[in-house]
N, C-alpha and C positions, 0 to 999 in steps of 0.2 A: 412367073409364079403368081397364082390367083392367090387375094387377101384372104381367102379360103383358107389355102395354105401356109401361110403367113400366121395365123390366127391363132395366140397361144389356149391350149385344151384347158378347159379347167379340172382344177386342182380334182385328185381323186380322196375318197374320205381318209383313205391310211397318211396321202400327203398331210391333210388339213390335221390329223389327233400327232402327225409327226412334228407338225409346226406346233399345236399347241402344247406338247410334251418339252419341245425344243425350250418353249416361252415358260413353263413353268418349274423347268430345270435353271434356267438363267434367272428367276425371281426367287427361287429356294437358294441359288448360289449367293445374289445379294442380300439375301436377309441374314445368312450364313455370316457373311462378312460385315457386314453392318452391328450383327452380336457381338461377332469380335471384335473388332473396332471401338462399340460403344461399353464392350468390358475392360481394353485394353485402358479407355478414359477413366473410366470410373477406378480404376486400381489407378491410375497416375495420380489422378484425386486424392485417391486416399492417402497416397503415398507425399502428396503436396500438405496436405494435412495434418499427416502425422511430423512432417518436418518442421511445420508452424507451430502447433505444439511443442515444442524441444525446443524451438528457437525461443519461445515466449518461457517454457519452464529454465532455460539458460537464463534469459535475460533478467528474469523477477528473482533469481539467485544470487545473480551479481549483484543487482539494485538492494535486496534484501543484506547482502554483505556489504557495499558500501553505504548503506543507511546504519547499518550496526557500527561500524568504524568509526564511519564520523561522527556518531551521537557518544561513542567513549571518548573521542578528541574534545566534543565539545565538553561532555562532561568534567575530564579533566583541563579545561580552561578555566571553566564556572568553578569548580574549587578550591583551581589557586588564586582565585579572586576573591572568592565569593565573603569571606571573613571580615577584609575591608573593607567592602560594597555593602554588606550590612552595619560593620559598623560605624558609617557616611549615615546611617537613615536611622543611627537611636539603640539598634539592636546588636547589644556586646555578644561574641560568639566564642564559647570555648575552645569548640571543637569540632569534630566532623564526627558523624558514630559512623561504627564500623557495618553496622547490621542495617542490610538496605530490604531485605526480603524475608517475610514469616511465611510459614506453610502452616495450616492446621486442619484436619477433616476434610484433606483432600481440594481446599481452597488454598489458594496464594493470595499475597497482596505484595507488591513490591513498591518500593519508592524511587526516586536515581540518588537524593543528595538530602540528607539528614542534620542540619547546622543545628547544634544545641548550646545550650547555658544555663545557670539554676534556674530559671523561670522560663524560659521561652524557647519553643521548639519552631524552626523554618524548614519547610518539607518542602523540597524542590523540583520542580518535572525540566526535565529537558528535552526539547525538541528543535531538529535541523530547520523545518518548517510546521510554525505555531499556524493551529486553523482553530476555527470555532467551536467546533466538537471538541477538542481537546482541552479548549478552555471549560466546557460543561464537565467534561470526563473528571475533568482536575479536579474540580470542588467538588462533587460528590465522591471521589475517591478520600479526600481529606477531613470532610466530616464523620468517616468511619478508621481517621487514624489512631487514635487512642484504645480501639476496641483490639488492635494489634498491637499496640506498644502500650499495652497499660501501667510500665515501669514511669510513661512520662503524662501520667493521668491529671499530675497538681501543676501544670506546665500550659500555658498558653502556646496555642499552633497556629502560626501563621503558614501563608504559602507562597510560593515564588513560581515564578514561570520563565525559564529561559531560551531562548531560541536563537537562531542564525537570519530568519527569515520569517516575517507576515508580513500582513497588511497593517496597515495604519490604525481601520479599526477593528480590527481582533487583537490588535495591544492595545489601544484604550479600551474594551470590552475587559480585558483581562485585569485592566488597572479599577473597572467601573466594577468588578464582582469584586476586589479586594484584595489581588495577589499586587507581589513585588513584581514588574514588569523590570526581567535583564535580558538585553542585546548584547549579543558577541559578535564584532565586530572585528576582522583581521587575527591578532595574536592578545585580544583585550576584551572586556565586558564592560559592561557599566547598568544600573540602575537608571530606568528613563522617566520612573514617574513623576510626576507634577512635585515640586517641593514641598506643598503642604500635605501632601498624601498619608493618609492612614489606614496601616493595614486590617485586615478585618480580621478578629480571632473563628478561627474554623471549629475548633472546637479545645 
């Protein structure tokens, strides 16, 4: 058989628009699936996302309920203390009042711990962990206490700060603006300021 014969014919043009119809059907099939694919991720995505969400809206629910819990435990520690613990530093305490929150014009102001007696008012914050912002927040919520309890106007106000938890120094920050610095520690509190400490009248 001569190489003549042997010798494949070239391709005729219906071959050549058959081959490139073949090529452009098998690159329309992969783009086809490559859409799919890169929609089926993008919904897996979303679908990752929305479960992150939920897990985060779970988590800052639970954290939000046991931040609440704990701050009435502590609250109710700092109470049944707190009358003695004042009166160790000078300030006789009658009582506790009842009324921790005013509403008016659509404002609140709430307090957590109210210790009063005929002269001197101790308005008290509790917090699970004391930070520095909350030392600011303090005193400026307590120099507008008397504009909501105007019953205790002829009454000197002092402030206290109690917590489970800071640092070293956002409790001496809190002792250097003027409040009573109490740590609750275990099933007990105690007053940590310096012995010769004097409280500042807030208003």
């Amino acid at each position: 058989m001569s190489s003549e014969q042997t010798q494949q014919s070239p391709a005729t043009p219906e071959e050549i628009w058959e081959i490139l119809r073949q090529v452009a059907a098998r690159q329309k099939e992969g783009e086809r699936l490559a859409r799919r694919e890169w929609g089926e991720l993008r919904e897996r995505m979303r679908e990752t996302d929305r479960q992150m969400r939920e897990t985060d809206r779970r988590l800052k629910k639970a954290e939000d309920l046991f931040t609440t819990q704990w701050g009435k435990l502590m609250e109710s520690l700092v109470k049944g203390e707190l009358v003695e613990l004042l009166a160790g530093r000078g300030v006789g305490v009658d009582g506790l009042a009842r009324e921790t929150l005013k509403r008016r014009g659509g404002e609140s102001y709430e307090v957590d711990i109210v210790a009063v007696n005929g002269e001197e008012i101790v308005v008290v914050e509790v917090k699970t962990t004391l930070r520095l912002r909350d030392v600011r927040r303090f005193r400026s919520k307590l120099v507008r206490f008397k504009e909501w309890w105007p019953e205790y106007s002829d009454r000197k106000v002092y402030g206290a700060i109690a917590f489970l938890q800071a640092s070293d120094d956002v409790a001496r920050e809190a002792e250097r603006r003027g409040f009573f610095v109490i740590r609750a520690a275990g099933d007990s509190a105690s007053i940590v300021n310096a012995v010769d400490f004097e409280p500042r009248v807030f208003a």
